[in-house]
C-alpha positions in Angstrom: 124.7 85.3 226.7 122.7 85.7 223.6 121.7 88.7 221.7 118.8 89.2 219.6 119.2 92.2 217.7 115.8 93.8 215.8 117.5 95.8 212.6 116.6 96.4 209.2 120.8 96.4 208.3 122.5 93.1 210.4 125.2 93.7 207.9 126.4 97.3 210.0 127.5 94.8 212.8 130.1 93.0 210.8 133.5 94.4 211.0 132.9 95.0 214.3 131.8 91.7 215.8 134.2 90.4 213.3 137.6 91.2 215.3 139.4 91.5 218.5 137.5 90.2 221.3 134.1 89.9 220.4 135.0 88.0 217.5 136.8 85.3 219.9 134.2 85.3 222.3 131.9 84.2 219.6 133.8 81.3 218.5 134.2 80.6 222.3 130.4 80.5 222.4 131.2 82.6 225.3 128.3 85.0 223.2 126.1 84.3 220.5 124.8 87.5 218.3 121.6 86.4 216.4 120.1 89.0 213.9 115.8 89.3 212.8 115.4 91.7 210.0 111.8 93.1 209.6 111.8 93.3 206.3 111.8 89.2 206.2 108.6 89.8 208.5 106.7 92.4 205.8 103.5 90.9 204.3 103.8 92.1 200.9 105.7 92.2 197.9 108.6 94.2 198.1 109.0 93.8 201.8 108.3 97.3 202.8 108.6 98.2 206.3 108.7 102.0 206.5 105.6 104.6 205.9 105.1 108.3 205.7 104.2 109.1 210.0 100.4 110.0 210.6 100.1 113.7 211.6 102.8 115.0 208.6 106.6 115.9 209.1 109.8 114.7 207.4 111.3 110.6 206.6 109.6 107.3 207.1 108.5 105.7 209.8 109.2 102.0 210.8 105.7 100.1 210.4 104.7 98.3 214.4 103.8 95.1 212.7 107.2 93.7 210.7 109.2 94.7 214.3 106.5 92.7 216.4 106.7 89.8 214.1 110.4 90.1 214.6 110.3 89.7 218.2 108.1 87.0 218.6 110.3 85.5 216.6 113.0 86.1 218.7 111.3 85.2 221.8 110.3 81.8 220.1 114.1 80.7 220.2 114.5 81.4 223.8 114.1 79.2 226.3 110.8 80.8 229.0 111.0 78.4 231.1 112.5 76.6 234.3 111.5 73.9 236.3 107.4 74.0 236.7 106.8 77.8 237.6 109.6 80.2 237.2 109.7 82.1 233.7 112.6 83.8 232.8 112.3 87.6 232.2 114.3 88.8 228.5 114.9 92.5 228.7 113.5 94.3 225.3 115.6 97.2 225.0 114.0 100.2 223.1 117.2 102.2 221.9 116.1 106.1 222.7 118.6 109.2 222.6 116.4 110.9 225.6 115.8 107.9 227.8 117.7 106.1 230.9 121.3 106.3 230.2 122.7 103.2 229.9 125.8 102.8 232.0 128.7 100.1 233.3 126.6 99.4 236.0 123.4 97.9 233.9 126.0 96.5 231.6 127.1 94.1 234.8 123.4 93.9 236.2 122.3 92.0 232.5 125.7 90.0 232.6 124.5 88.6 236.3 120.7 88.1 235.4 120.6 87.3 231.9 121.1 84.7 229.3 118.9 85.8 226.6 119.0 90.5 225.4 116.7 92.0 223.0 117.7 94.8 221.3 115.3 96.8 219.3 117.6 99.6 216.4 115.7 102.3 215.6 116.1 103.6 212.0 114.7 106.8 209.5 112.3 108.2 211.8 112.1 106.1 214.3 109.7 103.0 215.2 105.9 103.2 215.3 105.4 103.6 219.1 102.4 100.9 219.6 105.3 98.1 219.4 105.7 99.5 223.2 102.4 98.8 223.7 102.3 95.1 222.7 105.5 94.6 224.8 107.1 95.9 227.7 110.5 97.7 226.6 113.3 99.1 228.6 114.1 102.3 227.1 117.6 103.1 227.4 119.9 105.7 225.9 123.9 105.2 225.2 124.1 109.3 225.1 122.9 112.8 224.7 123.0 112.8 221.3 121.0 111.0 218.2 122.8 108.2 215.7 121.6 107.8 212.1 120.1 104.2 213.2 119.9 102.2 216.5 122.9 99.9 215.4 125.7 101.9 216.6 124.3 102.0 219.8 123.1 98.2 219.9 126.7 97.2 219.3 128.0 99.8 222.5 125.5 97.3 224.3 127.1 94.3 223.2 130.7 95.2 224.0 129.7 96.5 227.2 127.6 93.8 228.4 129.6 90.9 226.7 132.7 92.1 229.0 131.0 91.6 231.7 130.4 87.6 231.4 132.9 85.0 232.2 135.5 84.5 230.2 135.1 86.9 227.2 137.8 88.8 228.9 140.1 86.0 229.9 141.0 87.5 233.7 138.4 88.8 235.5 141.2 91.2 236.6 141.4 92.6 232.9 138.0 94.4 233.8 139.4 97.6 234.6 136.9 98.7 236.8 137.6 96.4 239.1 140.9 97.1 240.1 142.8 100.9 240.0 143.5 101.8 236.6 145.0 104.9 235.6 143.6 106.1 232.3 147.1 106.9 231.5 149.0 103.7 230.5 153.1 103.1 229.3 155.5 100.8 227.9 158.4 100.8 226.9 160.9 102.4 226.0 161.0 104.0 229.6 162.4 107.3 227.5 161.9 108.8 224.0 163.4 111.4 222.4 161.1 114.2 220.0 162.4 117.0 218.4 165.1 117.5 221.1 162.6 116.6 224.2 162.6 113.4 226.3 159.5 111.8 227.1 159.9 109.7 230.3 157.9 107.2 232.1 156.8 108.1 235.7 159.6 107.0 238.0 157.3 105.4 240.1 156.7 102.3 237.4 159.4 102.0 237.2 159.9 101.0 241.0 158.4 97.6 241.0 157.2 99.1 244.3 153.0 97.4 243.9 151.5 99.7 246.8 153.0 102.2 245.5 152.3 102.2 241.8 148.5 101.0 242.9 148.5 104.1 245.0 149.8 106.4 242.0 146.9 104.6 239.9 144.2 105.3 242.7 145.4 109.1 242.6 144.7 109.4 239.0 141.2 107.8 238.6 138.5 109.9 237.2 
């Protein structure tokens, strides 16, 4: 699984795609995380991307042309093609606080169908809308509520998608939602003392009884 993420600041994605697990499934080639910054794609001087919007109101908007340009360029590394006739279809995903909400369920349904994500970040004021027009985007949203820029969002993707494919996780089992998992979790000690109260485990982990700790588990899903 590869992503191609469209942003104006690759650098945001660092410490996160730096650590843990994303960072291992990286140099697992598990996933690859490739970045196209528009500003390399600007045709003049001081690689400008951003404009005042037509029609007045506050900020900048993000110029079509630099995005397109990074795109193509995306799509130019990705393979189109299998056999004689079959193309392969690469999501574009338009990041948009008011769209589809993106959920665990699309997250497995790209893991199963895709090699190759595009992720367009928003910044400022957003993206002139004609790039929608020279390709097809799936607008998606990550919540009901707007970020500073699309690249908080774009790595929300990532995590949730790259979970999903084989071996970024170790144990398919280590996907919690495929097995009951309470959202409440312990270890030990199996009791703690603060200020004068004890803090137990529930007796039932304590068992080793599996039906009936997966049972206690089921009870408490939300």
């Amino acid at each position: 699984m590869t992503f191609h993420i469209i942003t104006l600041f690759p650098n945001a994605f660092r410490s996160y795609l730096g650590e843990s697990i994303l960072k291992r499934a990286i140099e697992d080639k598990k996933i690859a995380v490739k970045f196209y910054n528009p500003r390399d794609y600007a045709e003049n001087k001081h690689a400008r991307v951003d404009r005042k919007p037509y029609g007045g109101g506050p900020g900048m908007v993000i110029q079509a042309e630099p995005v397109i340009r990074a795109i193509k360029k995306a799509l130019s590394y990705i393979p189109r093609n299998v056999g004689v006739s079959k193309k392969i279809r690469v999501p574009i995903i338009w990041l948009s606080p008011s769209e589809k909400q993106f959920t665990n369920e699309t997250a497995i349904n790209f893991a199963k169908e895709f090699s190759d994500i595009i992720i367009i970040c928003g910044r400022y004021e957003g993206i002139d809308a004609r790039v929608k027009r020279v390709f097809k985007v799936e607008e998606l949203s990550v919540g009901p509520f707007v970020l500073t820029g699309g690249e908080l969002a774009a790595e929300i993707l990532i995590d949730t998608i790259a979970r999903q494919v084989e071996g970024v996780l170790g144990a398919p089992e280590s996907r919690e939602e495929t097995r009951a998992a309470s959202p409440d979790v312990y270890t030990r000690p199996d009791v703690f003392a603060h200020k004068g109260k004890k803090y137990r485990v529930p007796k039932v982990l304590l068992t080793g009884h599996r039906a009936n700790i997966e049972k206690w588990r089921a009870a408490r899903q939300k």
